[in-house]
C-alpha positions as CSV (number, residue, x, y, z in Angstrom):
1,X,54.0,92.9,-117.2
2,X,54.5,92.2,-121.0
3,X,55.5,95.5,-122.4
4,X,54.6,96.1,-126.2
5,X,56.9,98.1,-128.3
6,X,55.7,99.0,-131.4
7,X,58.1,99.8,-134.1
8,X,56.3,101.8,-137.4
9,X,57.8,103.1,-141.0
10,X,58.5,106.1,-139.5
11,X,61.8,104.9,-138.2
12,X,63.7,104.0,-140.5
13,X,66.6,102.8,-138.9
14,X,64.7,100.2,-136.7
15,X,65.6,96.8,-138.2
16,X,63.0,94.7,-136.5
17,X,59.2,92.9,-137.8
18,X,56.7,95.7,-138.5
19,X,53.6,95.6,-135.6
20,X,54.1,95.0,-131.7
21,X,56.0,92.2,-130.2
22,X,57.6,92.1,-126.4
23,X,58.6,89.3,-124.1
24,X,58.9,88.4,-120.7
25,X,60.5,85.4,-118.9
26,X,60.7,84.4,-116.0
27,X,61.5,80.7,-113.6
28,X,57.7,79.9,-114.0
29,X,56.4,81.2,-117.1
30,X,56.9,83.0,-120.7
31,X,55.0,85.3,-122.3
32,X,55.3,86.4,-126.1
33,X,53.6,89.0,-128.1
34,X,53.8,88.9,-132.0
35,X,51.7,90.9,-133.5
36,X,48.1,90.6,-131.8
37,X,48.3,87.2,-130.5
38,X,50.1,86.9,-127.0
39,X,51.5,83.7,-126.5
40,X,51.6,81.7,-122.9
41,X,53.4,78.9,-121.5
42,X,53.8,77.7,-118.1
43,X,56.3,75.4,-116.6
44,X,56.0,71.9,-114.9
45,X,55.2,73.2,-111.2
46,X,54.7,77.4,-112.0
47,X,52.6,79.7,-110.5
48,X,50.9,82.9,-111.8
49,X,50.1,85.8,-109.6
50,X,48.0,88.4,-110.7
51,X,50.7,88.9,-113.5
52,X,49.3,91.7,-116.1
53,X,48.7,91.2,-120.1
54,X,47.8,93.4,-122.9
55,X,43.8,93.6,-123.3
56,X,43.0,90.4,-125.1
57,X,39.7,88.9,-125.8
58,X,39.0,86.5,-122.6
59,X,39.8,82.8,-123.0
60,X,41.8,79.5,-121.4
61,X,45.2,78.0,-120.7
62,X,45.4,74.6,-121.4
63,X,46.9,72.6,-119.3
64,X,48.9,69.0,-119.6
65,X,46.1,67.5,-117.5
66,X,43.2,68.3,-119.4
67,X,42.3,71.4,-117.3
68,X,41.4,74.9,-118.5
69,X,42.3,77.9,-116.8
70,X,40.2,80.9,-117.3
71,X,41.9,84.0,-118.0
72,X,40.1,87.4,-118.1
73,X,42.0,89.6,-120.9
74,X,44.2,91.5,-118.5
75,X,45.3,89.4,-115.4
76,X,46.4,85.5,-115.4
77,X,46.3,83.6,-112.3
78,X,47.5,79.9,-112.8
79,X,49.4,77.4,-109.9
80,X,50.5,74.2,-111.6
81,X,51.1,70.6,-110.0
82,X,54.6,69.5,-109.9
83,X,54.2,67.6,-112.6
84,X,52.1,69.6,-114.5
85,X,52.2,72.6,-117.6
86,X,50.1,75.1,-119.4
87,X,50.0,76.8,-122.6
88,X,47.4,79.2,-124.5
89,X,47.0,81.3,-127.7
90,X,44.7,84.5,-126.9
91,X,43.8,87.6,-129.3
92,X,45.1,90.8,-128.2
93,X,42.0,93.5,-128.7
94,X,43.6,96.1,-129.9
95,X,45.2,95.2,-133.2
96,X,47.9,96.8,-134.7
């Protein structure tokens, strides 16, 4: 699960980008989070299980092969071809 730290004028000594951002890798996929927009991308081959997202407004993966994977603003599910890659762009709903 992508875990959103969220850093705030109230500490001073954090030297980092005001808002929320987290990341999390791993041998099939990589997820970002900059601000409110969470950032997706799956490898040639990867597969998706149930893994867990901040709340974001429901949309698609694309993938290299013209199709769309749904995703339903907390869970992704995806199992790529061998030969085959997705990416998407979703809004998180609860903005900074």
């Amino acid at each position: 699960m992508v875990k959103i730290i969220r850093y705030d004028e109230g500490n001073p000594n954090v030297e980092a980008l005001k808002g929320q951002f987290g990341q999390e890798g791993q041998k099939d996929y990589c997820i970002t989070v900059l601000k409110n927009i969470l950032y997706v991308v799956v490898y040639n081959g990867g597969s998706l299980k149930d893994v867990k997202i901040p709340t974001c407004y429901e949309g698609f993966l694309l993938t290299s092969k013209g199709r769309r994977i749904q995703v339903d603003g907390t869970v992704i599910n995806a199992n790529m071809a061998k030969d085959e890659n997705a990416w998407g762009i979703l809004a998180i709903k609860k903005w900074n």
